[in-house]
Residue frames as qw, qx, qy, qz and C-alpha x, y, z in Angstrom:
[[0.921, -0.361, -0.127, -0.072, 14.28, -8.38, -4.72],
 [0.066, -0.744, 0.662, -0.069, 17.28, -8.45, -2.33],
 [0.895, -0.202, -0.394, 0.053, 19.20, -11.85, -2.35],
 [0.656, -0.748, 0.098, -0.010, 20.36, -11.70, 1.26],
 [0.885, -0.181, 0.203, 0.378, 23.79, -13.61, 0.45],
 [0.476, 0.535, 0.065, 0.695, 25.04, -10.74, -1.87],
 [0.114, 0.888, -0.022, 0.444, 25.51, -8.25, 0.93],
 [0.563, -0.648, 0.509, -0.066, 28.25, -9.66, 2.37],
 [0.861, 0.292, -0.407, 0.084, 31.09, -11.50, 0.74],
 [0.260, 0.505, -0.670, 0.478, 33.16, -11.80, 3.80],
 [0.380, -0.179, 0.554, -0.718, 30.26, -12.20, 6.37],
 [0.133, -0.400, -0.891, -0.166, 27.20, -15.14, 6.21],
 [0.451, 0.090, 0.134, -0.878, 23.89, -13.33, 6.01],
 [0.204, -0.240, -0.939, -0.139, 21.10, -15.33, 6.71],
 [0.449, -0.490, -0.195, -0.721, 17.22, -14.21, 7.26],
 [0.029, 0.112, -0.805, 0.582, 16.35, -14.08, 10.94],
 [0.477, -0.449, -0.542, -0.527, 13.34, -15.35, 12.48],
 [0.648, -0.606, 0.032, -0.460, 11.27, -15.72, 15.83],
 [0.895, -0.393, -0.021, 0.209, 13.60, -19.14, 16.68],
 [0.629, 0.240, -0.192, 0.714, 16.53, -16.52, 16.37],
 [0.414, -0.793, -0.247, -0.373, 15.05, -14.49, 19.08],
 [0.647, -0.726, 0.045, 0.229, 17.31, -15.27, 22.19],
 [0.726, 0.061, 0.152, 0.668, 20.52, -14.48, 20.00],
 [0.127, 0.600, 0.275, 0.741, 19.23, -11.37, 18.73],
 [0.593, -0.790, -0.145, -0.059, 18.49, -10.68, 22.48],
 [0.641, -0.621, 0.139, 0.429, 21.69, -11.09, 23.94],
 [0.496, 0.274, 0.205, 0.798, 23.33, -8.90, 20.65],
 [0.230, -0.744, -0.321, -0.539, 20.93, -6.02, 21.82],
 [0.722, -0.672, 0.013, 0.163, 21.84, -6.51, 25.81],
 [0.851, 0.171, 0.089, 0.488, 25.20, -5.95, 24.07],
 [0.426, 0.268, 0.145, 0.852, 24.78, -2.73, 23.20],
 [0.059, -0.722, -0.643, 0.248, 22.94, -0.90, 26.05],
 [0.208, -0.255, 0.033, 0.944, 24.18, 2.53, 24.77],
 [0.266, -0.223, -0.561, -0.751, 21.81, 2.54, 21.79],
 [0.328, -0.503, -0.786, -0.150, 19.19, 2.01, 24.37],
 [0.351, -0.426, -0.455, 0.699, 20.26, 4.78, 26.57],
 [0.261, 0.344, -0.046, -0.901, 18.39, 7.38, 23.86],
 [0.370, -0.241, -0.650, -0.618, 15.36, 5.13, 22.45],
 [0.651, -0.210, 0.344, -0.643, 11.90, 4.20, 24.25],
 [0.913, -0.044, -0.357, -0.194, 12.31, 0.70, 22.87],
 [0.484, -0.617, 0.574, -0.234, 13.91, -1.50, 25.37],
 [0.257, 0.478, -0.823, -0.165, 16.01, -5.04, 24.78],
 [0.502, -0.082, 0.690, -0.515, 13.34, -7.55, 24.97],
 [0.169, 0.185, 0.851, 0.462, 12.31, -10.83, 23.23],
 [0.251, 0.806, 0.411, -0.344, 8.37, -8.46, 22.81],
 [0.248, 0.876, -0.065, -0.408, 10.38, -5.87, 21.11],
 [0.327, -0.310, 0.794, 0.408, 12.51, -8.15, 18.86],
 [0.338, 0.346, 0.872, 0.071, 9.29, -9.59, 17.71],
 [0.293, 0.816, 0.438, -0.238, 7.56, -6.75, 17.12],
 [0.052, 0.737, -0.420, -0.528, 10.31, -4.89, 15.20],
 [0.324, 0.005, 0.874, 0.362, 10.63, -8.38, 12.99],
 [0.309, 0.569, 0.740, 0.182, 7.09, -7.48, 11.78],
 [0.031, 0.736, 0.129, -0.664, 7.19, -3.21, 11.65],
 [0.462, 0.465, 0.526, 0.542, 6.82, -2.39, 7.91],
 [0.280, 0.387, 0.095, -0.873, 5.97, 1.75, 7.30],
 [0.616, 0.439, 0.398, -0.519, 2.94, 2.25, 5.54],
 [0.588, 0.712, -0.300, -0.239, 2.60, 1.02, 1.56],
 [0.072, 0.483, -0.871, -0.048, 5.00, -1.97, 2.36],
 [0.877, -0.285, -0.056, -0.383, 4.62, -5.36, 2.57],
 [0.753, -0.518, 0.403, 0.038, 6.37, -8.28, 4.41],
 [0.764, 0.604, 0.122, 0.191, 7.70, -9.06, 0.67],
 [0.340, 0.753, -0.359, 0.435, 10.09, -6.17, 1.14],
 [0.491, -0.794, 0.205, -0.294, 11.10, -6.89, 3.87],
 [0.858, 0.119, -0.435, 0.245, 14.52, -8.71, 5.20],
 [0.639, -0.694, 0.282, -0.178, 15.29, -8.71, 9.03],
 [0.922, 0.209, -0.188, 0.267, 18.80, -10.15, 8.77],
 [0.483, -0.745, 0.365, 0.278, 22.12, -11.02, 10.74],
 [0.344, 0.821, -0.454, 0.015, 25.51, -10.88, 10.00],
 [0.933, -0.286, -0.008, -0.217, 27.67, -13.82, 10.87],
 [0.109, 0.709, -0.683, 0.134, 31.05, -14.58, 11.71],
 [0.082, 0.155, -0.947, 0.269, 31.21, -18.64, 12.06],
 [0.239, -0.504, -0.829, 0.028, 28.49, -19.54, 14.28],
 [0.152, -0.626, -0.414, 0.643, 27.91, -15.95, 16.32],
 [0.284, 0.711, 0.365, 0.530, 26.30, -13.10, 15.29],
 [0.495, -0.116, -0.095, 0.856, 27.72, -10.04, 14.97],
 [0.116, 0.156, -0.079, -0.978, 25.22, -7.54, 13.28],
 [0.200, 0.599, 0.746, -0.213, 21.47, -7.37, 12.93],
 [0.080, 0.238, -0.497, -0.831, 20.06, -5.28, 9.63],
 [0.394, 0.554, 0.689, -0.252, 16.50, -4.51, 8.90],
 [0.049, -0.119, 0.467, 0.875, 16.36, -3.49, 5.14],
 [0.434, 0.667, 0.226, -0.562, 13.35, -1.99, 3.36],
 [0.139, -0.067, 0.478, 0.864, 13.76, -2.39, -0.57],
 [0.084, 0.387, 0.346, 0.851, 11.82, 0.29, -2.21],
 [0.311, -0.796, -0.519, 0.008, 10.99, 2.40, 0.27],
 [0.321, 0.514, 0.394, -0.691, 9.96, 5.32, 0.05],
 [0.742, 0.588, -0.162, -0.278, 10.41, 4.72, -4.05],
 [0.995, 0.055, 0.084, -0.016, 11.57, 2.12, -5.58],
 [0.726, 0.536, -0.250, 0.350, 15.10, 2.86, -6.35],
 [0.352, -0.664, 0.389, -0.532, 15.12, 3.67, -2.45],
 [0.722, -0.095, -0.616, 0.299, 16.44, 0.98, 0.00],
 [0.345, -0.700, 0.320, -0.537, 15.72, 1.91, 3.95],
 [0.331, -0.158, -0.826, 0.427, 17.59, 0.06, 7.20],
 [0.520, -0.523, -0.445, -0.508, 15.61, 0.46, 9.25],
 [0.804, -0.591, 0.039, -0.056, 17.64, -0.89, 11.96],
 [0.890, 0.193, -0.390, 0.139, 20.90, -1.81, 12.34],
 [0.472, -0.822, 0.239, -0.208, 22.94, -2.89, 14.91],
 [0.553, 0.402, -0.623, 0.380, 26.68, -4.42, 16.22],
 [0.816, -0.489, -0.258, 0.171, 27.09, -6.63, 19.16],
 [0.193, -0.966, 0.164, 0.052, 28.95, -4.45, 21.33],
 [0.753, -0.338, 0.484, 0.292, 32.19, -6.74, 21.53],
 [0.554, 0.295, 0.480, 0.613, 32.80, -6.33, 17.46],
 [0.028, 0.986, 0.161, -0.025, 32.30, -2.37, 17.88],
 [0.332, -0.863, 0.349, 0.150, 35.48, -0.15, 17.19],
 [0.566, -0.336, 0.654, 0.374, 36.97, -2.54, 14.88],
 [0.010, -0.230, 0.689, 0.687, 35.84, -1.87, 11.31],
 [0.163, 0.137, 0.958, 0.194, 33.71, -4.50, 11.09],
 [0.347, 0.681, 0.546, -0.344, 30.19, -2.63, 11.32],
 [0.197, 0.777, -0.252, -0.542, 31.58, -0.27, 8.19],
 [0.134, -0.230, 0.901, 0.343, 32.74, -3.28, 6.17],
 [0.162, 0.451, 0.876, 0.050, 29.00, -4.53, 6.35],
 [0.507, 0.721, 0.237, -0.410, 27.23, -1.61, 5.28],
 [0.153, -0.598, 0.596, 0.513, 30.03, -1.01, 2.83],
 [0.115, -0.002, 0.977, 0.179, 29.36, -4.41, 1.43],
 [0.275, 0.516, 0.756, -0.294, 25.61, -3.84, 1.69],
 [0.059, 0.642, -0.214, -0.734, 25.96, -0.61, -0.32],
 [0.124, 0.426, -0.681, -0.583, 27.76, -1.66, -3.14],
 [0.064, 0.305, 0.946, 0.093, 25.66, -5.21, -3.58],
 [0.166, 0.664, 0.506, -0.525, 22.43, -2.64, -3.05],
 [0.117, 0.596, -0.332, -0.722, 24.08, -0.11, -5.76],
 [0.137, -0.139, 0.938, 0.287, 24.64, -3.14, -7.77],
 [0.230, 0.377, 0.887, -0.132, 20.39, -4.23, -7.94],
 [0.066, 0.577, 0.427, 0.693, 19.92, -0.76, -9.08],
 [0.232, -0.942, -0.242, 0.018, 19.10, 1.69, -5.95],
 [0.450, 0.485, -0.079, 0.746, 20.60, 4.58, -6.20],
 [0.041, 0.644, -0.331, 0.689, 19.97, 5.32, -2.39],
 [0.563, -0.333, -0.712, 0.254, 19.93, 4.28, 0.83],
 [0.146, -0.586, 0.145, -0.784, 18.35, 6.11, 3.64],
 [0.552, -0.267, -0.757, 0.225, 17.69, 5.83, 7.40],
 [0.380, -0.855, -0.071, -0.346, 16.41, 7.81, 10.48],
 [0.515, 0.126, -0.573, 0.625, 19.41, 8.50, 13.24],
 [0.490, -0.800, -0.324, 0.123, 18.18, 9.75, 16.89],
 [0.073, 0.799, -0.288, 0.523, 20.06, 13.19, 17.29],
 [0.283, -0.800, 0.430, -0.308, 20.98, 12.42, 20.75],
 [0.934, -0.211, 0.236, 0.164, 22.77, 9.40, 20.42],
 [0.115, -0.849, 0.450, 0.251, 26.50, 10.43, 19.73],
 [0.598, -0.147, 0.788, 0.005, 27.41, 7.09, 18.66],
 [0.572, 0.642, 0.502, 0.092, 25.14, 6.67, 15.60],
 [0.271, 0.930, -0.194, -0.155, 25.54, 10.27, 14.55],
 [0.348, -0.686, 0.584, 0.260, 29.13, 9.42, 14.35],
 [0.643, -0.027, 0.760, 0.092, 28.75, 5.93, 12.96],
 [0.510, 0.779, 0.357, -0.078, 26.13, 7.00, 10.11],
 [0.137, 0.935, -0.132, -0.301, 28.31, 10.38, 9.40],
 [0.502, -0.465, 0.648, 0.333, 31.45, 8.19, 9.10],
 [0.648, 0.244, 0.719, 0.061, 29.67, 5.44, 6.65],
 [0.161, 0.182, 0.733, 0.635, 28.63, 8.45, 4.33],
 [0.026, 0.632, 0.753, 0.182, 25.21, 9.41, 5.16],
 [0.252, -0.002, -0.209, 0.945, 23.98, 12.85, 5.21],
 [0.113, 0.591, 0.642, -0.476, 21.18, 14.38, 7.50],
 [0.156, 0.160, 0.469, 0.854, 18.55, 16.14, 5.09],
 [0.486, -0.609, -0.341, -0.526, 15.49, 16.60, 7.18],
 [0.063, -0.061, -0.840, 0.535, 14.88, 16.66, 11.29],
 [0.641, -0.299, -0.542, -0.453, 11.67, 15.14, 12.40],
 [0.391, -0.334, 0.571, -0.640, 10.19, 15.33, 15.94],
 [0.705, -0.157, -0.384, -0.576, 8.53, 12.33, 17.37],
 [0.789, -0.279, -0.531, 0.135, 7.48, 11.27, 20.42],
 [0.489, -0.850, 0.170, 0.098, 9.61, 13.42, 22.07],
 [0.655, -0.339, 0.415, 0.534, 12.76, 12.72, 20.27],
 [0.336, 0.798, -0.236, -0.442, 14.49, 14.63, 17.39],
 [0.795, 0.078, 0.578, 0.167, 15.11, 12.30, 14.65],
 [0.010, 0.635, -0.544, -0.549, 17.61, 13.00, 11.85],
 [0.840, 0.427, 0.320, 0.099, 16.30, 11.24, 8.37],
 [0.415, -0.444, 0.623, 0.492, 19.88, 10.38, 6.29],
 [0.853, 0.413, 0.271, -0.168, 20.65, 9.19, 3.09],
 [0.362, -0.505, 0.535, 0.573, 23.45, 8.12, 0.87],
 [0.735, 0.622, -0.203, -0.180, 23.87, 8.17, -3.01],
 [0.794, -0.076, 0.551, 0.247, 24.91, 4.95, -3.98]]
């Protein structure tokens, strides 16, 4: 079990829901790049429906759809999996930085932080999927640590599955 408040001592992490919808909107409208290589599109539909996406063999249990906070505003949005695909596995699923707090550290501080607290519960990895043609991510991910061990078509996009040893 993750407790949300341990993956971040510098940031407030707090578990988002459906009446945190128009915030989590206008952090997404932030950052149209990431939108300029997915089919999903910045909308309170696809906010909702990503709040409930689970891969197979999960349940809503593992799940923790959480921002990052600075004061009152949020800065970062973080969909964590724990044990998934095996238990000593943690997946994001998501994660994003309001565009305005991009370029300054701050998204690396919070995985950083998310890492170690993660290492800390016992997983000894963390893994995610990166969209080859978004320059950005690739960059972001590569920076953080993670390294591409599989591509996977789908849909029509080439998708790079990561992972770090914690």
């Amino acid at each position: 079990m993750i407790e949300i408040s341990k993956l971040s001592s510098i940031y407030d992490v707090r578990s988002l829901t459906e009446e945190n919808t128009d915030e989590i909107l206008e952090v997404l409208k932030d950052n149209p790049q990431f939108y300029e290589y997915s089919d999903a599109e910045p909308t309170k539909q696809q906010i909702l429906s990503d709040m409930y996406l689970l891969p197979t063999g999960t349940d809503m249990k593992d799940k923790y759809y959480v921002g990052f906070y600075r004061g009152r505003e949020l800065m970062a949005i973080m969909d964590i999996i724990d044990g998934y695909p095996k238990e000593e596995v943690a997946y994001i699923g998501f994660f994003m930085m309001g565009g305005k707090f991009q370029g300054r550290q701050i998204g690396s501080t919070v995985i950083r932080e998310a890492c170690a607290y993660l290492k800390q519960i016992g997983k000894t990895t963390i893994r995610l999927v990166i969209d080859k043609a978004n320059p950005q991510s690739t960059h972001f991910w590569n920076k953080n640590g993670f390294v591409v061990f599989r591509e996977v078509e789908r849909n029509g996009h080439i998708l790079m599955e990561a992972d770090k040893a914690l």
